[in-house]
C-alpha positions as a Markdown table, in Angstrom:
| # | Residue | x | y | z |
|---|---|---|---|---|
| 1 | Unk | -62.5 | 66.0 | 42.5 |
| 2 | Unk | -60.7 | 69.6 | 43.1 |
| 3 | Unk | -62.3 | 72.2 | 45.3 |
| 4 | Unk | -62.4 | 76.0 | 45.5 |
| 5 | Unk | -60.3 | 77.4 | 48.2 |
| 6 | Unk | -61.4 | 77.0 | 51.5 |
| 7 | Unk | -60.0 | 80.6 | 53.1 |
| 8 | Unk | -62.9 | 83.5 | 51.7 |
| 9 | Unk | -61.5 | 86.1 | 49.9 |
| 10 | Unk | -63.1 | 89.4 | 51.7 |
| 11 | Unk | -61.9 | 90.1 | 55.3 |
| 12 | Unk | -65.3 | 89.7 | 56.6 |
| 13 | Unk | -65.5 | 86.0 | 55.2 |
| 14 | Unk | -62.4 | 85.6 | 56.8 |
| 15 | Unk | -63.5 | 87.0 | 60.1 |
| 16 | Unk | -66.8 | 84.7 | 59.6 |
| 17 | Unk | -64.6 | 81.9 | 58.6 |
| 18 | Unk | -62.2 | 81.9 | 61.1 |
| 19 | Unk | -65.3 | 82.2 | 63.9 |
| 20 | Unk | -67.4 | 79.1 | 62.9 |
| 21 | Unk | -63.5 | 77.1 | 62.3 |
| 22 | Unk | -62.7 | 78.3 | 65.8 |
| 23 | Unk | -66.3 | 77.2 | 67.2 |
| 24 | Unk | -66.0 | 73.7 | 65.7 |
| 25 | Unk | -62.4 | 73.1 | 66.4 |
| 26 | Unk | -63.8 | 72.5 | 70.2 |
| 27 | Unk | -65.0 | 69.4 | 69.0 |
| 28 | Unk | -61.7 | 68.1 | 67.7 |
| 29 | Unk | -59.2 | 69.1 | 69.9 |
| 30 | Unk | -58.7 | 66.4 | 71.8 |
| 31 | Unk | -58.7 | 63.8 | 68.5 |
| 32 | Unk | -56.4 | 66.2 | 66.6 |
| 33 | Unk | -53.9 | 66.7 | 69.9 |
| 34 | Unk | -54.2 | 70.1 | 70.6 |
| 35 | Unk | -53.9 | 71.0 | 74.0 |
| 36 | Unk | -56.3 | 73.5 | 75.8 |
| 37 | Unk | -53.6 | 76.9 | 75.1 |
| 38 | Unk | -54.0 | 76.1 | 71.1 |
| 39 | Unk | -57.5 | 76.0 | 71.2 |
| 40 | Unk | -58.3 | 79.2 | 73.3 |
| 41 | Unk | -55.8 | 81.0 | 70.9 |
| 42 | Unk | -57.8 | 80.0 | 67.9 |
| 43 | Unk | -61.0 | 81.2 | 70.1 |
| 44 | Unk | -58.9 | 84.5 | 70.8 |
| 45 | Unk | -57.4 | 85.5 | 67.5 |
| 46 | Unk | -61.3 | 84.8 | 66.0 |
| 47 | Unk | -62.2 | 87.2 | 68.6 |
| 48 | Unk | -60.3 | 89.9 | 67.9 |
| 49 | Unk | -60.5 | 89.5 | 64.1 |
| 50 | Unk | -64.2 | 89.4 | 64.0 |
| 51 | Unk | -64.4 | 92.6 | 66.8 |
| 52 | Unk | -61.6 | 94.9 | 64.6 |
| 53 | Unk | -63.6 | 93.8 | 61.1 |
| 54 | Unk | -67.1 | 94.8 | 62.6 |
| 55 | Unk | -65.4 | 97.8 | 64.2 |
| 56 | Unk | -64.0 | 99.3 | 60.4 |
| 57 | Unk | -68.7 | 98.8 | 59.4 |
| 58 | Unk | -69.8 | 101.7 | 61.5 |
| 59 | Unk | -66.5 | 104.1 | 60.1 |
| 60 | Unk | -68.3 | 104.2 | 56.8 |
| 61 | Unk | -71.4 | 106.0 | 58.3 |
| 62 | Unk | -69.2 | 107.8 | 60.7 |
| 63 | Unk | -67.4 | 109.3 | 57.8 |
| 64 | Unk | -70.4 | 110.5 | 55.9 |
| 65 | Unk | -71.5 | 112.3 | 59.2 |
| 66 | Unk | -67.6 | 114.0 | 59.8 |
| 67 | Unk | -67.6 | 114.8 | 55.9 |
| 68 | Unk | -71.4 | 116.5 | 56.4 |
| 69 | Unk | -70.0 | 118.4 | 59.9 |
| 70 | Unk | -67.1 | 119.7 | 58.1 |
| 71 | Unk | -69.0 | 120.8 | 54.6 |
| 72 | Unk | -71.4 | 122.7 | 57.3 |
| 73 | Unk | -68.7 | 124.2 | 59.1 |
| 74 | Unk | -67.1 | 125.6 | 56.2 |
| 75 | Unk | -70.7 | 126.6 | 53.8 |
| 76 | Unk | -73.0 | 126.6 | 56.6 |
| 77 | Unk | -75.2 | 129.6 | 57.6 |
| 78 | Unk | -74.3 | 131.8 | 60.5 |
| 79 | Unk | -75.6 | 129.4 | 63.1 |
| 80 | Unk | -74.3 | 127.1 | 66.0 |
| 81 | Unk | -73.0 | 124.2 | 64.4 |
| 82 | Unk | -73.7 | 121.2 | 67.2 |
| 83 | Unk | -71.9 | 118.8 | 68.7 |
| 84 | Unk | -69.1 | 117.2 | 66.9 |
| 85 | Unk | -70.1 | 113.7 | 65.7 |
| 86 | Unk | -68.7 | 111.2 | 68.1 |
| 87 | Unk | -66.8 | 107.8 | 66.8 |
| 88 | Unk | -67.3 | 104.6 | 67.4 |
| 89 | Unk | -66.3 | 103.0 | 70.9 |
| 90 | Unk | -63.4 | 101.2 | 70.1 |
| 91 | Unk | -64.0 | 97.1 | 70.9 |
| 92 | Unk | -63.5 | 95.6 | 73.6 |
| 93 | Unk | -62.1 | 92.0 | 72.7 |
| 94 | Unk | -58.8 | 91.1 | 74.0 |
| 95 | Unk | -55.6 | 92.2 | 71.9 |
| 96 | Unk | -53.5 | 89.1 | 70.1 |
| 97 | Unk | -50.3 | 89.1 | 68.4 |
| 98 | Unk | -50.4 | 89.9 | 64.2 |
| 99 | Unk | -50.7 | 87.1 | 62.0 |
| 100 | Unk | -53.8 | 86.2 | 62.7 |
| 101 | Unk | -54.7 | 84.4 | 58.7 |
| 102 | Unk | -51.1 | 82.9 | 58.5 |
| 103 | Unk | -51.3 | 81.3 | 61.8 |
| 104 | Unk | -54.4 | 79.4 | 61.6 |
| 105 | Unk | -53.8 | 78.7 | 57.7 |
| 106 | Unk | -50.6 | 77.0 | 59.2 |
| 107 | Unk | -53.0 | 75.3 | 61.5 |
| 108 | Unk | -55.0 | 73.8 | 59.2 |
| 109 | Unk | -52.1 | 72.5 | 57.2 |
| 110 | Unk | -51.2 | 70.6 | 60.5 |
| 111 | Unk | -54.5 | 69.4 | 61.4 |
| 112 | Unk | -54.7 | 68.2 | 57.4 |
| 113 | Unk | -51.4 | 66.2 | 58.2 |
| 114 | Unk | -52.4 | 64.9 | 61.4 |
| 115 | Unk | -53.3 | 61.0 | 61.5 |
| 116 | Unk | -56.6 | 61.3 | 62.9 |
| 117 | Unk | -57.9 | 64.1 | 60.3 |
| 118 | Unk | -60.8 | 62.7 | 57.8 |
| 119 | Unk | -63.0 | 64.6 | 55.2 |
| 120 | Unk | -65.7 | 64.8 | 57.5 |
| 121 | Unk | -63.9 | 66.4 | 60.3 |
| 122 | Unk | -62.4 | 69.1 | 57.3 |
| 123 | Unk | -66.1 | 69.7 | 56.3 |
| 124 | Unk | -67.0 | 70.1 | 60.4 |
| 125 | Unk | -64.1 | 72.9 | 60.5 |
| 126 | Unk | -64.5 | 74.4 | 57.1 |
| 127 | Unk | -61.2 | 73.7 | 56.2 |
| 128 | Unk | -62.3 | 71.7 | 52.4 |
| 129 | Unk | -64.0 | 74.3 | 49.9 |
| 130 | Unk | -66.8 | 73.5 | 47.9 |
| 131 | Unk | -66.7 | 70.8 | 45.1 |
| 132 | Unk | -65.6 | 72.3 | 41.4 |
| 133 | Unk | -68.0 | 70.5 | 39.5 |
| 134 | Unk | -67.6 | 70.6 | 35.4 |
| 135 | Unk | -69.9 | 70.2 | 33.0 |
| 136 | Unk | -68.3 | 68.8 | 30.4 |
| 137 | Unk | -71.3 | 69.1 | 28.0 |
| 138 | Unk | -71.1 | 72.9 | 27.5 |
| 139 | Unk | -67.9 | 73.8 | 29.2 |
| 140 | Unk | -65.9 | 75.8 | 26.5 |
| 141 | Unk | -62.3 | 77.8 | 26.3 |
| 142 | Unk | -61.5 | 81.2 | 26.6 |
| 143 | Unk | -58.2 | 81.4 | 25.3 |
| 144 | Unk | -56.6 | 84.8 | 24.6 |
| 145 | Unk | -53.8 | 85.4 | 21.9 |
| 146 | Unk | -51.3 | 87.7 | 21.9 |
| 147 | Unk | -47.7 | 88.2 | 20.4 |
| 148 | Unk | -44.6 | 86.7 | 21.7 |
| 149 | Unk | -41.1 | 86.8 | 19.8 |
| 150 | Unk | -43.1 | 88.0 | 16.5 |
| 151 | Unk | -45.3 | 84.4 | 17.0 |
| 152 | Unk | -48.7 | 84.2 | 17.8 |
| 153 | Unk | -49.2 | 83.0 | 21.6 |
| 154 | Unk | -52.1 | 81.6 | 23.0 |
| 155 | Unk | -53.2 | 81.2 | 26.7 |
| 156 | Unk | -55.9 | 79.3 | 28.5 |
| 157 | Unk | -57.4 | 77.5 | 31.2 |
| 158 | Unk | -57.3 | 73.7 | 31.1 |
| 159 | Unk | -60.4 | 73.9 | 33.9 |
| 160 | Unk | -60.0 | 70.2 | 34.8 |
| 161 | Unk | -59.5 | 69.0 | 31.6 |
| 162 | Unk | -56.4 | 67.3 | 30.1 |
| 163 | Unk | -55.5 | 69.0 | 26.5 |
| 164 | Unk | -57.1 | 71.3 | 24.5 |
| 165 | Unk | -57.3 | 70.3 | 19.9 |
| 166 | Unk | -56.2 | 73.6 | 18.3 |
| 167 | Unk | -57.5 | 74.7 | 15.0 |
| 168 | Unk | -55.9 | 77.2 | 12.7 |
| 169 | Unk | -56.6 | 79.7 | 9.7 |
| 170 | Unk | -54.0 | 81.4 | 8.6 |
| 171 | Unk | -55.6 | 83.3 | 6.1 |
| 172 | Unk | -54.3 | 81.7 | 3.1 |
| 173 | Unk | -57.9 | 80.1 | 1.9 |
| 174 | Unk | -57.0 | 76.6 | 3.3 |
| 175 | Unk | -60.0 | 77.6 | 6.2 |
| 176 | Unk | -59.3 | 76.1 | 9.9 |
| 177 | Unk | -56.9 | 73.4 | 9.8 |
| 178 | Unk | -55.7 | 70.9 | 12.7 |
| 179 | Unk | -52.4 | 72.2 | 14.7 |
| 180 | Unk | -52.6 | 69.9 | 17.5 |
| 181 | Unk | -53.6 | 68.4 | 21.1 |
| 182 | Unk | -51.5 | 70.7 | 23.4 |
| 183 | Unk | -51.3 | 69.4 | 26.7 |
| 184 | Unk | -50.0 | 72.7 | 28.4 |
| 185 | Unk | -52.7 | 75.5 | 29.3 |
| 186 | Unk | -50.0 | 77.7 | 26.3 |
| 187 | Unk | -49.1 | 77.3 | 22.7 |
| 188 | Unk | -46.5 | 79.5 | 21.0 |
| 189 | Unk | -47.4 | 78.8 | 17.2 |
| 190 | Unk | -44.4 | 78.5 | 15.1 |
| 191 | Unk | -46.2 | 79.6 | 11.8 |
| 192 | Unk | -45.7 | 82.8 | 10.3 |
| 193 | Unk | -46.8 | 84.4 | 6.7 |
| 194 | Unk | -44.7 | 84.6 | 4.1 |
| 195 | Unk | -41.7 | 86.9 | 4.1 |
| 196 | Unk | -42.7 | 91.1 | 4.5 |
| 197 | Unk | -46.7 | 90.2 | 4.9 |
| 198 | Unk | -48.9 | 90.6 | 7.6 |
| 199 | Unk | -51.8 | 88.0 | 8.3 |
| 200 | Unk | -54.8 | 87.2 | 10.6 |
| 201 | Unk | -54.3 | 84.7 | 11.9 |
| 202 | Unk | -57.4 | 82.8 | 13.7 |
| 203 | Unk | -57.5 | 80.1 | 16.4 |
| 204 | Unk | -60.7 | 77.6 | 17.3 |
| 205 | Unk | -59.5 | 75.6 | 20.4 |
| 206 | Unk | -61.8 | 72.7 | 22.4 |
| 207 | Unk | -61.5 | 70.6 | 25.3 |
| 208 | Unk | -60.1 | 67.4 | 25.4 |
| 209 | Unk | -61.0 | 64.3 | 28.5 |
| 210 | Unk | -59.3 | 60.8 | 28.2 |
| 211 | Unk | -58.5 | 61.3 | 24.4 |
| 212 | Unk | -62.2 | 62.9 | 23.8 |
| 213 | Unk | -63.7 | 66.1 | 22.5 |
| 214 | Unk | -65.7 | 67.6 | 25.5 |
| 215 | Unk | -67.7 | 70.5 | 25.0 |
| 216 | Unk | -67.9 | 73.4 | 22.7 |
| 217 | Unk | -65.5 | 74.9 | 20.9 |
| 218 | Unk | -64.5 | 78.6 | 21.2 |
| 219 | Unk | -65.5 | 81.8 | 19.7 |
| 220 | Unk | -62.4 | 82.2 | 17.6 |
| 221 | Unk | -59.3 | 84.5 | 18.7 |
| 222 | Unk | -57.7 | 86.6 | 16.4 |
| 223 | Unk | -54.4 | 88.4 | 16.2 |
| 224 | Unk | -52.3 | 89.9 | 13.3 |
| 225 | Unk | -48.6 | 88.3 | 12.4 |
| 226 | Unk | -46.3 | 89.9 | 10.6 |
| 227 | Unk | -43.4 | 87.8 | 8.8 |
């Protein structure tokens, strides 16, 4: 079973991540090796990642208030303007060197090597992402077509699967016809109409698992060849 990445994508899940891994990694330490310095830099750099992320929240509201003080300064009526708006106080947490992502990503990679690591400690430390599960009763392709050398070229995703069954019309009356079980996620179609004509040429494809049809088939993608 594959699983999503386990690193968030937003700098705030990463700052969220990287706090709760931190947390639980007290409770491995001594069965993954790592002495007392590695953990309290882990505890550091989560620290100072969460403190500068939560310090960028109150800049957007600070902003709006600077933006609102200038555009009265410069429209305003003849009247005293106030104070100028104050920014946020700076955080306190302790400094740590850049790198903070790439070093604890190279962290986990060692604690997945390490001897003593299981799946339950990676689901403890947050360090295995959520299952991909498939359902192979409805799941259907999205391939998209487009030209390469003069030949029609489709992409896709195999999404777990193994192959993909290809059906063709080439706009020649014959309807969809059979092309093939392409193994690759890519199929550069050697057909092409007859010489000094241009066709439309249309493209079904469906999923193949262990040598069987698995869900639906596509909407059908369309491009124009010319011979």
């Amino acid at each position: 079973m594959k699983h999503q990445p386990y690193l968030p994508a937003s700098d705030m899940g990463k700052a969220n991540w990287l706090a709760a891994f931190a947390l639980a990694l007290a409770d491995y330490a001594t069965t993954l090796g790592l002495s007392a310095g590695q953990l309290a830099a882990v505890q550091a750099d989560a620290l100072f990642f969460k403190a500068v992320v939560n310090h960028l929240l109150p800049y957007h509201d600070y902003l709006e208030k600077l933006t609102a003080y200038k555009n009265e300064l410069r429209d305003g009526s003849v009247a005293p303007i106030g104070d100028f708006p104050k920014p946020p106080d700076v955080p306190t947490a302790t400094a740590v060197p850049a790198g903070v992502i790439n070093r604890n990503t190279e962290l986990v990679k060692a604690i997945k090597a390490n001897p003593a690591y299981n799946e339950t400690m990676g689901k403890a430390l947050g360090i295995i992402g959520a299952e991909i599960v498939v359902d192979f009763g409805t799941i259907k392709p999205s391939p998209k077509a487009e030209l390469k050398n003069g030949h029609a070229y489709i992409k896709w995703h195999h999404e777990e699967t193994d192959a993909v069954d290809i059906k063709a019309d080439y706009g020649d009356g014959a309807g969809f016809v059979f092309v093939g079980r392409i193994t690759k996620a890519h199929f550069l179609d050697a057909h092409l109409p007859s010489a000094g004509q241009s066709k439309v040429f249309r493209y079904i494809l469906q999923y193949v698992v262990n040598d069987e049809l698995v869900g639906l088939p596509c909407d059908p993608v369309s491009i124009t060849v010319t011979a």
